[in-house]
C-alpha positions, 0 to 999 in steps of 0.5 A, a space after each residue: 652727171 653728179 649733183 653739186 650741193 647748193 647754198 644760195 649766197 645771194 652773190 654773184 662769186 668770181 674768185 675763191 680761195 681756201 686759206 691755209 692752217 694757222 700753224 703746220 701743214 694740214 688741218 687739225 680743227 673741226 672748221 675749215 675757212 675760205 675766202 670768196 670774191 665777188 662781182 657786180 652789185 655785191 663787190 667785196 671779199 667774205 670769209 666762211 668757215 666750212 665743217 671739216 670733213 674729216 671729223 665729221 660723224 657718220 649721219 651727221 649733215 648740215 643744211 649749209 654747206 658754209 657760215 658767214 664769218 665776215 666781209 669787207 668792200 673791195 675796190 672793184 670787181 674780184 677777179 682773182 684770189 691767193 692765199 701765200 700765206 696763214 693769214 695773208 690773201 691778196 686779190 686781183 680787182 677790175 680796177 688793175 689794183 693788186 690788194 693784200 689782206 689780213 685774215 684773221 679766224 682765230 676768236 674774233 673773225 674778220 678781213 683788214 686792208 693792209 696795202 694795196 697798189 695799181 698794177 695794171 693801167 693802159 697806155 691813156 693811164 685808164 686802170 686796166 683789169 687785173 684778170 689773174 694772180 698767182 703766188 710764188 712757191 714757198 712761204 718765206 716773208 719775202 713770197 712774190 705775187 705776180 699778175 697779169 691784166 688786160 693791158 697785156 703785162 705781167 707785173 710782180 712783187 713781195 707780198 710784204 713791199 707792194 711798192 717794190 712792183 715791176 712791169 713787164 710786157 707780154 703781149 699786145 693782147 690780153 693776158 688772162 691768166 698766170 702761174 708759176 712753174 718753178 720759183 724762177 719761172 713765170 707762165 703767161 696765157 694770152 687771150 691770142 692763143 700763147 702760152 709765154 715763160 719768163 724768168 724772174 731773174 730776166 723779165 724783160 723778154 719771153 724765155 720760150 712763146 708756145 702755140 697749139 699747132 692743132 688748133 686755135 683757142 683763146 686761153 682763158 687759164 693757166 695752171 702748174 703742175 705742182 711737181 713737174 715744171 714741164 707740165 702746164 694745163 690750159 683751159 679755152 674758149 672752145 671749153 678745152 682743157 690742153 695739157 702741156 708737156 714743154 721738155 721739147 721748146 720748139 716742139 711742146 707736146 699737147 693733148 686736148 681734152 673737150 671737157 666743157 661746152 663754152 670757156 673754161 674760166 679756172 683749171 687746177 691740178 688735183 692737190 692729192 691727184 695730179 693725174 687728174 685736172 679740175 676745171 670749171 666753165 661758163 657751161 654750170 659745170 665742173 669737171 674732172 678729168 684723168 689726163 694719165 693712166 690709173 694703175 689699172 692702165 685707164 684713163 681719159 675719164 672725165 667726171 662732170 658735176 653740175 646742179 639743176 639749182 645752179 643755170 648759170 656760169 661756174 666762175 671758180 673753184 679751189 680744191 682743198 689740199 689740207 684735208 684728207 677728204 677731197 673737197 672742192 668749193 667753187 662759186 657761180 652767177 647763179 649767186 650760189 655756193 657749190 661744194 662737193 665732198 669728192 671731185 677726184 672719185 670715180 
């Protein structure tokens, strides 16, 4: 098993995120800069620039894996961070709120409430937790953000009129994670063991209702494939990663992979790699997984990477996709940072 860096943040971390170039399609600055959330005694969002890998000089270490540029309070627990755009984020809160920022890095560094909008409530009007958000594809003004919550729907708006938000229902169970197939098409896992697509354009009823007719799992997480609609993954409560191939909707095609030892709390196709799934789990670690043959006819590989400095849940992760070196940074409840320079190697 491979040792995870370490840099204790005094924060119990529940969302991350690294946030794209100010201009262009990749980094050409020395620093690199994410943003995390958290939970419990320390609610609030912090940005932290990280050294770029890819200019970093033979020999040349840090003691800190990352350097506080700055932080805002946030209005309950961070239960999920996008990045749709330079200089945007938006969060998910334990209070059903759907809250956008401006980030700005670029000289004076700091994290401003541009708007924000209660997107999830129960049928008695209590806030229900926003337990996931995705960004549509794309980066025109107008990208929607969609989550889902604790109330079972799924609601949606441009990031730029959150006062335009529409609801939908999905399950009578909890919806716990959300993605985006295509521009068009939303995917829903449910706390119930389904898999749910919707149409953007035509919300109001689930276009195709999936179930792993192998086995029973309460998903936890959703992801998409970043170029094959088609392909979904899901990570369970049984520490499961499912990939999905739904060509075929009455009859979608799984494989399991038993990659964790308790829930999977985030799963992510590689960026640069997308024959490999990333996952992250209640059990301290994180995973890598080959899902598909490698040129040499392998596959089914799985990579583990946990810390002894690092018991506790690893709550999330994002893989850096600007950078020619493969980074990951993740969060834990051991209120720890973790990174590593290359999650997708063998």
């Amino acid at each position: 098993m491979n040792s995870l860096q370490v840099q204790a943040v005094a924060r119990q971390i529940t969302a991350i995120r690294w946030l794209p170039p100010r201009a262009g399609s990749a980094y050409t600055d020395t620093d690199l800069y994410f943003v995390s959330g958290s939970s419990g005694k320390h609610k609030e969002l912090v940005l932290w620039t990280a050294a770029n890998p890819d200019f970093r000089a033979d020999g040349d270490s840090s003691s800190a894996l990352a350097t506080l540029a700055a932080t805002t309070g946030h209005d309950g627990d961070v239960h999920d961070i996008v990045a749709p755009a330079p200089g945007l984020v938006a969060t998910a809160s334990s209070y059903g709120t759907i809250s956008v920022y401006d980030v700005a890095h670029a000289g004076a560094s700091s994290l401003a409430l541009r708007e924000a909008v209660t997107a999830h409530r129960f049928a008695n009007d209590a806030p229900a937790v926003a337990t996931a958000l995705a960004a549509q594809p794309g980066n025109g003004a107008d990208v929607e953000i969609a989550s889902c919550g604790e109330d079972g729907r799924l609601a949606y708006a441009p990031i730029a009129r959150l006062d335009a938000l529409q609801r939908h229902e999905v399950d009578s169970t909890v919806a716990t994670g959300i993605c985006w197939p295509m521009p068009t098409q939303l995917a829903v896992a449910t706390r119930a063991g389904q898999v749910k697509l919707f149409d953007r354009r035509a919300p109001a009823d689930a276009q195709a209702v999936f179930v792993d007719p192998a086995s029973s799992h309460a998903f936890e997480c959703i992801a998409a494939h970043p170029s094959q609609s088609f392909r979904l993954a899901t990570g369970s409560d049984t520490g499961a990663v499912l990939l999905w191939d739904i060509r075929n909707p009455k009859r979608p095609a799984t494989q399991a992979f038993n990659v964790h030892g308790a829930n999977v709390w985030a799963v992510q196709f590689h960026p640069e790699d997308s024959a490999k799934l990333v996952s992250c789990s209640e059990d301290a670690t994180l995973a890598v997984t080959q899902w598909a043959a490698d040129a040499d006819g392998l596959g089914h590989d799985v990579r583990r990477l946990s810390s002894f400095f690092n018991p506790l849940s690893v709550n999330c992760f994002d893989v850096c996709p600007f950078t020619r070196t493969s980074l990951v940074v993740a969060g834990s409840s051991s209120g720890n940072l973790l990174m590593d320079a290359a999650p997708c190697s063998a």
